[in-house]
C-alpha positions in Angstrom: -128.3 44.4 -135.9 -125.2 44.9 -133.8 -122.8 43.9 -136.6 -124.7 46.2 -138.9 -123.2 48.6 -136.8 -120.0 47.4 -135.8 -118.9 47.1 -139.0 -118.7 50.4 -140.4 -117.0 51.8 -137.2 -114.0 49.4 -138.6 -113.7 50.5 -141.7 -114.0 54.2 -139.9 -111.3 53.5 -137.9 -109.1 51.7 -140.4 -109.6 54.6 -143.0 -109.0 57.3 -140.5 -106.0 55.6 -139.9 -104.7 55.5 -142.9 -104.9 58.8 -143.9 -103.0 60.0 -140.3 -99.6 61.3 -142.0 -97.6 60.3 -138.5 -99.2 56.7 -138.4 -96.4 55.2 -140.9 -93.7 58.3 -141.3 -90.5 56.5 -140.0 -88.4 58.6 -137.8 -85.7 60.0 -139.3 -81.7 59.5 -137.8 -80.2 62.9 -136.0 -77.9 65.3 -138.7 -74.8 65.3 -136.5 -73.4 69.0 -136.7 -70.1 69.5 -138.5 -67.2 70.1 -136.1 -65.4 73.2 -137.0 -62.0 73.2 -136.3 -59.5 76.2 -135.8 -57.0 76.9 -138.5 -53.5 78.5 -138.0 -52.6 80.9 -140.4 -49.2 79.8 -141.4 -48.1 83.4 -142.1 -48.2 84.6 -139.0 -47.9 81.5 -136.9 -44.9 81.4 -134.9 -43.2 79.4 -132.2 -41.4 79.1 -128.3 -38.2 77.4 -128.2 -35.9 77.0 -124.8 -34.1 74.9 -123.1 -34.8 73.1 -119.2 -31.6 74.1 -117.1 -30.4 71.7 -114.3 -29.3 73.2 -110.9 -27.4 71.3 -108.4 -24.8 68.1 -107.9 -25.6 65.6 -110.4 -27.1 62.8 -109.2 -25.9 59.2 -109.0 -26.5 56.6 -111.3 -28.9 54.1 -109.0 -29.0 50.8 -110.1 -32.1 48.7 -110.7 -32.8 44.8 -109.6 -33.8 43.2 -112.5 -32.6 39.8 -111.5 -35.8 39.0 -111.0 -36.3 37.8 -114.5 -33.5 35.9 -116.6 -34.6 37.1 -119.4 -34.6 41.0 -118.7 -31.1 40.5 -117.0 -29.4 38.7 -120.7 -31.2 41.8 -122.1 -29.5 44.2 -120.6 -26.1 42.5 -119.7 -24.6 46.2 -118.3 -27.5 46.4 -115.8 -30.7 48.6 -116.2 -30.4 52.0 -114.4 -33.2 54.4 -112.9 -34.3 57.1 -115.3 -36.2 59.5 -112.8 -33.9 62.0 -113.3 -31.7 61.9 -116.4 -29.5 65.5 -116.6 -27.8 65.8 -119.8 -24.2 66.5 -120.2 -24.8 70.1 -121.2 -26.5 70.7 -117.5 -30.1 70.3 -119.2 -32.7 68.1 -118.4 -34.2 64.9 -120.3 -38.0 63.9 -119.9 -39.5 66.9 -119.0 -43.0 67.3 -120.5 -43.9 71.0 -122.1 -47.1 72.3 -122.9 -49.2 75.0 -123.3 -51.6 75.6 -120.3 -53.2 78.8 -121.2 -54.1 80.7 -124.0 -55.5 78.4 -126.2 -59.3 78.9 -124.4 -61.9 78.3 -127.1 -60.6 76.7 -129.5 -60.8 73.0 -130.9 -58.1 71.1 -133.0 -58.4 68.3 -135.3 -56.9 64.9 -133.7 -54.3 63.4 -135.9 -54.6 60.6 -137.3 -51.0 59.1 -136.9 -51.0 57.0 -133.7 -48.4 57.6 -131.4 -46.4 54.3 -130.3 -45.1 53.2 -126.5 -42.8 50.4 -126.8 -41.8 47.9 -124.4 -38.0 47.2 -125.4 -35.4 46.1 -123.3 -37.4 45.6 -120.3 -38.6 49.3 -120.2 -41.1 51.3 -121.3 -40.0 53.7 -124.5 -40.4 56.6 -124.2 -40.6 57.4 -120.7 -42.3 60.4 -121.0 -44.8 61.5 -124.2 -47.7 63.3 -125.0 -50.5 63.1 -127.2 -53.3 64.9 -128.0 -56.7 64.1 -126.6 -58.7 61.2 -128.6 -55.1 60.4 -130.4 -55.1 56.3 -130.6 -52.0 55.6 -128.6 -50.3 52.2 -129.9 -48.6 49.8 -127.5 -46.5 47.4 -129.0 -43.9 45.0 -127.2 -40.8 44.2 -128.7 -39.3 42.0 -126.2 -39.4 37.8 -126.3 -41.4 37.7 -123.0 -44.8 38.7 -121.6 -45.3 42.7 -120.6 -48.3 44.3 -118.9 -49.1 48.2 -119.5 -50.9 49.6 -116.7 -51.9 53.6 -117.6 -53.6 55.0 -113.7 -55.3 57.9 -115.0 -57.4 59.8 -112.2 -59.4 61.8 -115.4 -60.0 58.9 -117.5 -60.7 55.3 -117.8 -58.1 53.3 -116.4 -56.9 50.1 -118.6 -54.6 47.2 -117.6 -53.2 45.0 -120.5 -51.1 42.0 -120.4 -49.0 41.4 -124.0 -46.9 38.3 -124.7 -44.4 37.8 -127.2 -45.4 38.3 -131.0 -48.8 39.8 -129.7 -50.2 42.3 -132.3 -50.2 45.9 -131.0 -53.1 47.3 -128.6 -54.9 50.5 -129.5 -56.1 53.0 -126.6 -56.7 56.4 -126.0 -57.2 59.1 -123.6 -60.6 60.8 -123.7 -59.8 63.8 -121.5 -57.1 65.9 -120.7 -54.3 65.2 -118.0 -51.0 65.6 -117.3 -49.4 63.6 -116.2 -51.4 59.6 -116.2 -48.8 57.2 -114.5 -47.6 54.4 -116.2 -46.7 51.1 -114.6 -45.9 47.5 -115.9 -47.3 44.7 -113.2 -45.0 42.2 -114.3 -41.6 44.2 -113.8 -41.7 46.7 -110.9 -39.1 49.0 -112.4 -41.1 49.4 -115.1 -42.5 53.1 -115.6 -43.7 55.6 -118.3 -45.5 59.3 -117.9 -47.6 60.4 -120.5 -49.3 63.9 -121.2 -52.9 64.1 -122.7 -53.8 67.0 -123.8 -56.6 69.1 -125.9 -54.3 70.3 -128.6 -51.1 69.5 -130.2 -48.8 72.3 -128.7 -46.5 69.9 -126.4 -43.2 69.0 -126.3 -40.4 66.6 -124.4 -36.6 67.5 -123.8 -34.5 65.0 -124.8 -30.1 64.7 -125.0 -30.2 68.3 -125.4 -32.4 69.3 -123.0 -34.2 71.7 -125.6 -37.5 71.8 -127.0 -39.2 73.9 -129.6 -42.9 74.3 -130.0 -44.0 75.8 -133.8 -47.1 76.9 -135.3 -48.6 78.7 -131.9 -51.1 81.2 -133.8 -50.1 85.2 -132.7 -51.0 85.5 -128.8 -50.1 85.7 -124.7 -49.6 82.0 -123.5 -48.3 80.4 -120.5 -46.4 77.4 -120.5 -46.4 74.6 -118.0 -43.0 72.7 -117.7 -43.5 69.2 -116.0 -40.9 66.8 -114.3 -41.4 63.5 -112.2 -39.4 63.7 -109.7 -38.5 68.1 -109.3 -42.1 69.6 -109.8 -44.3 71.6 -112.2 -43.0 75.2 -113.5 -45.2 77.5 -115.6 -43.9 80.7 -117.6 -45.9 83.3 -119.4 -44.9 84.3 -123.0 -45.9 86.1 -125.7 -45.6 85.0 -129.8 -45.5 88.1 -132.1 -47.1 87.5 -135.3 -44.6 85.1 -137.4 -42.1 85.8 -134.0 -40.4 83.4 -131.9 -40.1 83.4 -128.6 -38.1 82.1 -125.9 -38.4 80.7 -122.5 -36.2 79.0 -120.4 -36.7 76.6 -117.2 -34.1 75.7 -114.2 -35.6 72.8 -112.1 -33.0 72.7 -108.9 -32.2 69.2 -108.1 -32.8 67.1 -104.5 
């Protein structure tokens, strides 16, 4: 008599199973929302240009122990010489890191998708000071016949420590958050030493022989630029682009 009974409270159960919609619906994956990012116009977009003055005696060459290693002293048979402060022979400085700091509030650019490369050559880091635009691979490649180590010490981001030997293929990072500056050292050679900028967009520049720099397609706005050096401190500078205008600013770091 019991299984009597049993029995059709099975096939109860089973059938009200069945017909549940939810019982075998699989869940379905998440729509990730499309990123929208801004667009310059290009017929108003417009650009700051300047130059970083130098104020103050030169300073002296300092030379740098590398004798250390053999192989970095054949490298460089003239010696290797400390690039904290490199002033160019117009009176301009070299390595100084240019972006924009403000003015750019709420809006979100597309990362390239060129790589930007750090090379270690000669038994230094080249270049010494770069930027790149947040979530832009950065490509480290060493071009030397000897071991290297790069040794990026953000305080905003993950911090990474990679040796690379001779003939090594190239590594691939990237910076996940803005900063300016993350240090760069090498563990193996002390002199060793590298800045680079990340930021959220790709309005940056670096001074170089000329000490100049030029920063294009800003959309129409007010903007203030920060002005970054190693050694002789930050500056910042407020500006103003004019729809398909240029402007100009122009930075005089005074020397130690």
């Amino acid at each position: 008599m019991k299984y009597a009974i049993v029995a059709p409270l099975l096939v109860m159960m089973m059938a009200c199973g069945a017909a549940d919609p939810t019982a075998a619906k699989k869940k379905e994956p998440e729509k990730k929302e499309a990123v929208s990012y801004f667009q310059v116009d290009p017929a108003t977009a417009g650009a700051v240009t300047g130059k970083i003055a130098y104020k103050g005696a030169k300073p002296a060459r300092k030379k740098l122990r590398i004798d250390e290693d053999p192989v970095c002293t054949k490298l460089n048979k003239n010696g290797l010489y400390d690039e904290a402060v490199v002033v160019n022979k117009n009176g301009t400085l070299a390595n100084v890191f240019l972006h924009i700091k403000g003015g750019l509030e709420g809006k979100r650019f597309e990362v390239p998708k060129e790589p930007v490369v750090i090379d270690q050559k000669g038994c230094r880091f080249g270049p010494r000071v770069m930027g790149v635009q947040v979530g832009q691979i950065i490509r480290v490649t060493n071009s030397d016949p000897l071991t290297h180590n790069i040794h990026p010490m953000p305080k905003n981001n993950r911090e990474w420590n990679q040796s690379q030997g001779e003939g090594d293929p190239p590594l691939e990072r990237k910076f996940v958050r803005s900063e300016v500056m993350v240090r760069v050292k090498c563990n193996v050679h002390s002199w060793m030493r590298a800045h680079i900028g990340a930021v959220e967009h790709p309005y940056f520049a670096v001074t170089g022989e000329d000490g100049a720099f030029e920063i294009r397609n800003l959309p129409p706005g007010e903007y203030t630029l920060e002005a970054w050096h190693e050694k002789l401190g930050v500056q910042e500078q407020k500006f103003t682009v004019p729809p398909a205008g240029k402007s100009e600013a122009v930075f005089t770091f005074q020397g130690e």
